[in-house]
KOLTILO-152669 format. One line per field, with one value per residue (C-alpha): x, y, z; residue in one letter; residue number from 1. Coordinates in steps of 0.05 Angstrom, whole numbers, plus 32768, in hexadecimal, padded with zeros to 4 digits. Example, Ala and Ser with C-alpha at 12.3 -4.5 7.8 and 13.67 -1.06 7.14 Angstrom:
! residues 2
xx	80F6;8111
yy	7FA6;7FEB
zz	809C;808F
res	A;S
n	1;2
This chain:
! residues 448
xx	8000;803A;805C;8015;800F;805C;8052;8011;802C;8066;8037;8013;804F;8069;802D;8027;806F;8065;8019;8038;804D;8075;80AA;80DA;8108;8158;8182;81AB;81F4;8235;8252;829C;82D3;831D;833D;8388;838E;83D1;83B5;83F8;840A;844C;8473;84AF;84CB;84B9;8484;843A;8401;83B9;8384;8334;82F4;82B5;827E;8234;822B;822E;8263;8296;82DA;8316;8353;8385;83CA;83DB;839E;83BD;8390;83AA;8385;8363;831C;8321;82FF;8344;8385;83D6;83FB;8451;8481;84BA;84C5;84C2;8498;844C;8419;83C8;83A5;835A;8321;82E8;82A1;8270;822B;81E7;820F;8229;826E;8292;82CE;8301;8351;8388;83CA;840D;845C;8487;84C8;850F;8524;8560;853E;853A;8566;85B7;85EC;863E;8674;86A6;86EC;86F5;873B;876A;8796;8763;8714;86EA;86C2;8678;8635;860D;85CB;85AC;8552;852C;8512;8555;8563;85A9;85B7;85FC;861A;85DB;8609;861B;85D7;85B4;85EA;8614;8657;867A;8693;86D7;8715;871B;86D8;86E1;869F;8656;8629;85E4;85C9;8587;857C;85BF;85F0;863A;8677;86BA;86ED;8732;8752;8726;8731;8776;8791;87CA;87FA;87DD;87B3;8778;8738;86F5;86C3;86A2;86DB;86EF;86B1;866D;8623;85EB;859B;8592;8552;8560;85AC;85B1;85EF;85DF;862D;8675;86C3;86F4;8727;870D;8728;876C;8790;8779;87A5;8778;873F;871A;86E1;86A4;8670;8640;8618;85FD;861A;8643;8665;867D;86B3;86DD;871F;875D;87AC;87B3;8774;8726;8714;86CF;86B9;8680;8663;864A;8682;86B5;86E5;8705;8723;874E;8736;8767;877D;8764;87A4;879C;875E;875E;8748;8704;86B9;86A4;865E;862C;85FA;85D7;85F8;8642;8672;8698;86E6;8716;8754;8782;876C;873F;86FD;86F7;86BC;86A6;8670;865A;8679;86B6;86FE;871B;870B;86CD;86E7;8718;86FB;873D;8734;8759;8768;876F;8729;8718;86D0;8699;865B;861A;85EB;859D;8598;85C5;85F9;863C;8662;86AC;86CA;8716;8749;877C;877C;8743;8722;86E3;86A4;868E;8650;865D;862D;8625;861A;864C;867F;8678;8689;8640;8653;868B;8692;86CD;86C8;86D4;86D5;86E8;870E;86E8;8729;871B;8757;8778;872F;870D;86CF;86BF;86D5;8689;8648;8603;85B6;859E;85C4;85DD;861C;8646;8695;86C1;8707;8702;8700;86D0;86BB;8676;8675;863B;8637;85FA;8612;85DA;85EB;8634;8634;8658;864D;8671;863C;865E;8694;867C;86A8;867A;864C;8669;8696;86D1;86C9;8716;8721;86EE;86F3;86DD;86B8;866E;862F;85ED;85B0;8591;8544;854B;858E;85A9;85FA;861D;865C;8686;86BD;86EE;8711;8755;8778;8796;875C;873F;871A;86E4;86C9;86AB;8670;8647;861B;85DF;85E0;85A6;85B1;856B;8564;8597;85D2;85BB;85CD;8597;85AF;85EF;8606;8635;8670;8651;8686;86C7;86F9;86B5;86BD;8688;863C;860F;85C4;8597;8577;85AD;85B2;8566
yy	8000;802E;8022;8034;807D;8090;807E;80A6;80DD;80EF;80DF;811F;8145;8137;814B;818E;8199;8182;81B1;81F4;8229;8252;8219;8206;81CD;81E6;81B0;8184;81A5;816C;813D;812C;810C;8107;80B7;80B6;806F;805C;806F;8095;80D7;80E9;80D7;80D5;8114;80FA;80CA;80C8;80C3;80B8;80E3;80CA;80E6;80CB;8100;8106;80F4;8127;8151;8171;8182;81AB;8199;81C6;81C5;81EC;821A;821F;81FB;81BF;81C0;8180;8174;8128;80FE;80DE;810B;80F7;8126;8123;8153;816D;8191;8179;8194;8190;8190;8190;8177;8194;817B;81A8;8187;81B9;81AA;81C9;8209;81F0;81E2;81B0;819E;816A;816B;814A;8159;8135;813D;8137;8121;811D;80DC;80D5;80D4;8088;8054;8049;8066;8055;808C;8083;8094;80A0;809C;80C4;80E5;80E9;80E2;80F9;80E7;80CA;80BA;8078;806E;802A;8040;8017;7FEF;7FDB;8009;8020;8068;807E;80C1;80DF;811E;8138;811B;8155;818F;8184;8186;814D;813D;814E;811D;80E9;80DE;80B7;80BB;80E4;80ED;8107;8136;8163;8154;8160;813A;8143;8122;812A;812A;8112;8141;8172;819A;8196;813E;8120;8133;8177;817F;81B2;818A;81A4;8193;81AB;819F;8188;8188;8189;8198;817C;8175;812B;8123;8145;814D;8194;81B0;81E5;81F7;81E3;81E4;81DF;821F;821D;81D8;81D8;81D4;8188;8156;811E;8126;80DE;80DA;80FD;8104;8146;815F;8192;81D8;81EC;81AC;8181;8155;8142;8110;811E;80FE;812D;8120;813E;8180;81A9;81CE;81FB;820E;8255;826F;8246;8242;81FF;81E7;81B1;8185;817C;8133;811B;8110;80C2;80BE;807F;8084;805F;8074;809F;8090;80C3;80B4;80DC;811E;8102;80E5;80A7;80A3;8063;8073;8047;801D;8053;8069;80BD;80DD;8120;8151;8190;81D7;81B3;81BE;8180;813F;812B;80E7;80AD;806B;8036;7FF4;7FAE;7FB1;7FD8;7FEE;7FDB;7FF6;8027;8023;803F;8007;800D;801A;804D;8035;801D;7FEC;7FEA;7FAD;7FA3;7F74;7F55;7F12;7F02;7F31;7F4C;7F6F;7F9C;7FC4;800A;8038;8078;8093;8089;8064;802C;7FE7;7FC2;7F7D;7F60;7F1F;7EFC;7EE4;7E9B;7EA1;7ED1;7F1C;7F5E;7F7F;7FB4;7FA4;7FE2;8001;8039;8027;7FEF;7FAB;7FA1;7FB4;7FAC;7F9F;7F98;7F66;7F4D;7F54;7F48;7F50;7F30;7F49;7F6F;7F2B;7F04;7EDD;7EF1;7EE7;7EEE;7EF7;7F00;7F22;7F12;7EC2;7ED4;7EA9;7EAE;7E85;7E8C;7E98;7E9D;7EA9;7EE5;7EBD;7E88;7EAD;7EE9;7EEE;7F0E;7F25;7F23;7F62;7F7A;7FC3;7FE3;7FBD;7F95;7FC1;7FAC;7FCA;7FE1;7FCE;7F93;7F74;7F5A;7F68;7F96;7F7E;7FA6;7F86;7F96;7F5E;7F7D;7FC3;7FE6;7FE5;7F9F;7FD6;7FE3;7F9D;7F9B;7F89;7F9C;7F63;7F5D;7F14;7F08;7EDB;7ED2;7E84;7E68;7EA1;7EB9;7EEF;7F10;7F47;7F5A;7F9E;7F97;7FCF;800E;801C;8045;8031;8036;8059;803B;8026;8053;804D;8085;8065;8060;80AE;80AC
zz	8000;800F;7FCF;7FA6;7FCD;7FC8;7F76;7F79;7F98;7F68;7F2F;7F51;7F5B;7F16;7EF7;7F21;7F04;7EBA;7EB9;7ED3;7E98;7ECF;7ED1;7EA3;7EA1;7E97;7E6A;7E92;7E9A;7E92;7EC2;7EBB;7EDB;7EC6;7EC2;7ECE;7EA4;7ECB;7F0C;7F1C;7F31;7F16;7ED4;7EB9;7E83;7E4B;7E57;7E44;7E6A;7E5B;7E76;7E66;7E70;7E8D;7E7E;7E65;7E26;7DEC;7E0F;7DF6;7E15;7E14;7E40;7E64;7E88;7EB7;7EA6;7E5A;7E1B;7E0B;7DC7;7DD7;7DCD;7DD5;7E08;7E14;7E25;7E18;7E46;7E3D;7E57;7E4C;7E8B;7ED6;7F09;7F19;7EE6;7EF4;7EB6;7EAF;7E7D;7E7D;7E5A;7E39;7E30;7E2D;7E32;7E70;7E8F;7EBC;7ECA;7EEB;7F00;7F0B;7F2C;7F19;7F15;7EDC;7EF6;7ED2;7EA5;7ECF;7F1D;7F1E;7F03;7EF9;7EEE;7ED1;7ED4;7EA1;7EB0;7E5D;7E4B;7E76;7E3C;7DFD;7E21;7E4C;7E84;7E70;7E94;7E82;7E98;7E9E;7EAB;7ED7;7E90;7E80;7E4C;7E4D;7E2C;7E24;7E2D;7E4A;7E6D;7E28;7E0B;7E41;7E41;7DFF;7E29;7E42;7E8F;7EA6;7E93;7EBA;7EE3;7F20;7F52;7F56;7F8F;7F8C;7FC0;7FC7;7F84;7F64;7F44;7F55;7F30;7F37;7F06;7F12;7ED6;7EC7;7E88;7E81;7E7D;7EA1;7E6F;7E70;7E37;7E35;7E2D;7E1F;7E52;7E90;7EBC;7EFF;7F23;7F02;7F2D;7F03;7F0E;7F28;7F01;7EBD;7EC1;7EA8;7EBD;7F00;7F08;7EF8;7F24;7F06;7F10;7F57;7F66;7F3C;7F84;7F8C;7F72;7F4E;7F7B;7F6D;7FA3;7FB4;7FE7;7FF6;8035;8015;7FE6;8014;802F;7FF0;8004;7FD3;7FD4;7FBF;7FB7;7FFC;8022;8029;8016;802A;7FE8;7FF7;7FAD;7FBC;7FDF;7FAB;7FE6;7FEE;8036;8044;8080;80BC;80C7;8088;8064;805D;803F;8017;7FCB;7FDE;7FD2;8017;8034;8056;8088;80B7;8097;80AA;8074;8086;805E;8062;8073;807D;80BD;80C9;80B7;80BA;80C6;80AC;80C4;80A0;80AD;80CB;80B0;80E0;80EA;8111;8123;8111;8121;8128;8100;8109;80C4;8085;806D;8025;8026;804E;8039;805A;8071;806B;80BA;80B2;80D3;80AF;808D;8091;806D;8084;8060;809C;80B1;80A6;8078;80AA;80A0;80DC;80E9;810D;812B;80FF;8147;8175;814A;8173;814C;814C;8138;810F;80E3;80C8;8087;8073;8028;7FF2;7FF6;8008;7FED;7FC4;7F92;7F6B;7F5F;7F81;7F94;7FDB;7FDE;8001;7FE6;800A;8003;8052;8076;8031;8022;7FDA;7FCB;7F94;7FAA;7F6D;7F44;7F1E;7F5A;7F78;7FCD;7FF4;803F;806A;80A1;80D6;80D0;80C5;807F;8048;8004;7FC4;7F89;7F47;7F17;7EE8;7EB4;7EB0;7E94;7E75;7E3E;7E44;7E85;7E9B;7EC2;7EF9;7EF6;7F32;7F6A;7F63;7F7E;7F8D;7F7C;7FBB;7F9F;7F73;7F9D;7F56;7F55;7F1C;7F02;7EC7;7EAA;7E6D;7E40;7E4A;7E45;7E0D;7DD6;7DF6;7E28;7DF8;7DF9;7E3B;7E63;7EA3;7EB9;7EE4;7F18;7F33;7F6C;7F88;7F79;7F4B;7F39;7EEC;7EC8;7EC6;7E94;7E72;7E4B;7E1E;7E0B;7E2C;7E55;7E51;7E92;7EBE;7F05;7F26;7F1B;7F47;7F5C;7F64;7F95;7FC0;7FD6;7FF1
res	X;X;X;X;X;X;X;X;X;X;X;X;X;X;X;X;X;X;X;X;X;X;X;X;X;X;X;X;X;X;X;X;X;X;X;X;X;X;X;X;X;X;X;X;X;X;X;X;X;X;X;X;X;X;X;X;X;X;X;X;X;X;X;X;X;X;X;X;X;X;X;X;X;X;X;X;X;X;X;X;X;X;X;X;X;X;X;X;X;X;X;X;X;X;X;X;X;X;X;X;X;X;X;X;X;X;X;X;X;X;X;X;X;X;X;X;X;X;X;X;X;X;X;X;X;X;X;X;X;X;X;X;X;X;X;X;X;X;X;X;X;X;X;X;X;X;X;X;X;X;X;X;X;X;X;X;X;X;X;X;X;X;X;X;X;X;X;X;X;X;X;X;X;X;X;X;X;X;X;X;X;X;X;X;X;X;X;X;X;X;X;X;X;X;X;X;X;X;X;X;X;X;X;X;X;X;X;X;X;X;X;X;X;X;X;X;X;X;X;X;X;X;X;X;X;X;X;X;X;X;X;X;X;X;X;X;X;X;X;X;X;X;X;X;X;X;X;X;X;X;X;X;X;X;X;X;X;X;X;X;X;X;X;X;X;X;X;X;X;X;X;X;X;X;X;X;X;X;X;X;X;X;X;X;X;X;X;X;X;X;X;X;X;X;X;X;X;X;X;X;X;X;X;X;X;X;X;X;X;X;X;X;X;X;X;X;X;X;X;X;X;X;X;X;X;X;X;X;X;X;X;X;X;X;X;X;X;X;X;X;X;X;X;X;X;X;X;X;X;X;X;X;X;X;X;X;X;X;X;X;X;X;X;X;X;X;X;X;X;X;X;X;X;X;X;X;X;X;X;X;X;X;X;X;X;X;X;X;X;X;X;X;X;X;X;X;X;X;X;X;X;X;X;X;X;X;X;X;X;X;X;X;X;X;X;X;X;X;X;X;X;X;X;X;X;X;X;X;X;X;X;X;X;X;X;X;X;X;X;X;X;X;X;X;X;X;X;X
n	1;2;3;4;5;6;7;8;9;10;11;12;13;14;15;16;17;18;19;20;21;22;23;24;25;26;27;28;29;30;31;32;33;34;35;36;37;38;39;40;41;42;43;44;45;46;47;48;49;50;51;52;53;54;55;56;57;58;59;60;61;62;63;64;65;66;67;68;69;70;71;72;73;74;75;76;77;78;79;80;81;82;83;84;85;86;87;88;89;90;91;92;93;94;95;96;97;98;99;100;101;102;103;104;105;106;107;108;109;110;111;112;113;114;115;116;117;118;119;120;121;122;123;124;125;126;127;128;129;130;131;132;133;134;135;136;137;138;139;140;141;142;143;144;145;146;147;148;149;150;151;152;153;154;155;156;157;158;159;160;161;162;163;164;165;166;167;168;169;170;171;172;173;174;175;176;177;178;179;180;181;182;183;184;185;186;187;188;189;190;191;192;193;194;195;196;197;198;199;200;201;202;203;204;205;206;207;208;209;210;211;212;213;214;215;216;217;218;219;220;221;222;223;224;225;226;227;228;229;230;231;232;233;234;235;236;237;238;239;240;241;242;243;244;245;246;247;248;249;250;251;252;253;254;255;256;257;258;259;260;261;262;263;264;265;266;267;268;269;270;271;272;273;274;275;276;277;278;279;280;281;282;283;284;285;286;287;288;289;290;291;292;293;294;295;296;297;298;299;300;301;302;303;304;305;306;307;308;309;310;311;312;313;314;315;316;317;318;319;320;321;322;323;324;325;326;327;328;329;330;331;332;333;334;335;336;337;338;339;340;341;342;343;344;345;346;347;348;349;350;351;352;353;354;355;356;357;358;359;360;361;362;363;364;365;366;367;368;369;370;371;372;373;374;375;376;377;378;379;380;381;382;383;384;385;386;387;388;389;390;391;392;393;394;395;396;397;398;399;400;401;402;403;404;405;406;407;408;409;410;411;412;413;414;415;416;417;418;419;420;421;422;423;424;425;426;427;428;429;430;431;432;433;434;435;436;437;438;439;440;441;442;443;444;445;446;447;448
């Protein structure tokens, strides 16, 4: 009975409405909503993403960015960009002389934010320094400095560190090579955007004091510390002044670590540490042994890797300095041979070393186990010389090897391969001559 008088009644009420010549009835304005297809809210420089449109039917639209036409009138919307920063994409639907609209916010950021990267040395008397980058697909693009800026990297690269979004790489040589030779490039000491890599500043006539600086490691623009034949130096970049630091004389041609806004130097049987706005030493932390590697852990505490008798991996507290734990280990070197990068390299409590050969060792520090894995020869053609130490990517936990055939023109064939050692030890990728004498092999990830 209910239903029968509710029926009745807006049959009434409808009638009342459709019988008076007062009323009229406006047309219906649009309804519309903005689909991001991915479902993400940034993008990479470069990229394309879809934008769609659920509306009323027989709208019409006209898209915007950043309140600009877009000269679209689609129902579906391909935004790419050149630029980085934040863009909000708008679609406004007109009909019956009516308007509505929906937005979306998203950020555009640089090719270069996520992935890999290889400094190449180049060749000390006739090329210069180069940047490879490997992108989290696996595509490997070479040259991508010079590809950005059309200038090339000092002679002689040896190490980069980014910082508050800005690339730093040192040059051993500079402009002019070791047999003094003007070269054209961008000198000793080049400040790049992390994300794009346009060049933001170059050193080079402000640094022509160091001899063969070869390590870097940066606090911020007005602490850079950079490694030389004679020690550590603070470079503040605004001021251009350069300091030497006091007691920091035996700093050991090794990759520095920073955690917790200190920098941690081997030296020796030492480990140095650094804190900004100081022109001496904070500490020197006394090891059994000579230190072949410091390396930031993902606590934030430290690894120091030490070659005596036998070679030892210790834990210290970023803190205090104190020596957390320490294991010997039972197989395999954590030297880190003639290069310049650690004899260790870390994913957690994971820990990979080679001696700076073709032998992969792994140790898991929390059991105190240590298990050989593989022989890059075996699968890798002429991989004879390791140059430089393994890394590990600090995501995917898959270990970077490069390796040239030989010196003197046998440099050129050359490989850096990707192990996988999750089940069974595969190579899991493998890129062949991109290298030129490569310094090192350098996550982004890894400074955030």
């Amino acid at each position: 009975m209910k239903k029968s008088v509710l029926v009745i009644g807006a049959f009434i009420v409808l009638a009342a409405v459709s019988c008076s010549k007062k009323d009229t009835i406006e047309p219906a304005g649009p309804e519309v909503e903005i689909f991001n297809e991915l479902a993400q809210n940034s993008i990479m420089q470069e990229d394309t993403l879809v934008f769609k449109v659920k509306a009323t039917p027989g709208s019409s639209f006209t898209w915007a960015v950043n309140g600009k036409d877009a000269g679209a009138t689609d129902s579906i919307f391909k935004f790419v960009s050149k630029n980085v920063g934040e863009y909000t994409i708008a679609v406004t639907a007109l009909l019956n002389d009516q308007k509505a609209s929906s937005e979306a916010t998203i950020t555009v950021y640089g090719k270069y934010k996520y992935g890999t990267f290889i400094l190449n040395e180049g060749n000390m008397t006739s090329e210069n320094g180069s940047l490879v980058f490997i992108s989290p697909k696996g595509v490997i693009t070479d040259s991508v400095y010079f590809k950005v800026n059309g200038t090339e990297l000092g002679n002689v690269t040896q190490d980069l560190f980014i910082r508050n979004n800005k690339m730093y790489i040192i040059a051993q040589n500079g402009n002019t090579n070791a047999v003094g030779e003007t070269f054209s490039n961008d000198g000793m000491l080049v400040v790049a955007n992390a994300e794009t890599l346009q060049k933001e500043a170059s050193y080079n006539a402000e640094l022509t004091t160091l001899s063969w600086p070869t390590h870097i490691a940066v606090l911020n623009d007005e602490n850079v510390i950079i490694r030389d034949n004679k020690g550590l130096y603070r470079f503040n970049t605004i001021t251009k002044n350069l300091t030497f630091i006091k007691g920091s004389g035996s700093a050991e041609k090794l990759t520095m670590a920073v955690s917790n806004n200190k920098i941690f130097a081997a030296a020796g049987k030492k480990v140095y540490v650094i804190e900004a706005n100081k022109d001496t030493l904070t500490y020197a932390l006394e090891m059994e042994a000579t230190v072949s590697g410091v390396v930031k852990a993902s606590d934030g505490n430290i690894w120091v890797s030490t070659t005596g008798a036998p070679h030892k991996i210790s834990k210290i507290n970023q803190s205090d300095y104190s020596v957390v734990q320490t294991n010997s280990i039972s197989a395999g070197s954590v030297s880190s041979g003639w290069g310049a990068t650690p004899g260790i390299t870390a994913k957690g409590d994971t820990l990979y070393f080679s001696g700076a050969g073709t032998n992969i060792y792994r140790h898991i520090f929390t059991t105190g186990a240590t298990e050989f894995m593989l022989d890059a020869k075996t699968k890798v053609q002429d991989a004879n010389i390791v140059y430089n130490n393994i890394t590990v990517h600090p995501l995917t936990g898959e270990v970077y090897m490069n390796t040239i055939k030989g010196y003197g023109t046998n440099y050129l064939i050359n490989n850096l391969s990707v192990f996988n050692f999750d089940e069974e030890a595969k190579l899991s990728a493998n890129y062949q001559n991109h290298t030129s004498f490569p310094a090192g092999i350098f996550f982004t990830y890894s400074f955030e």
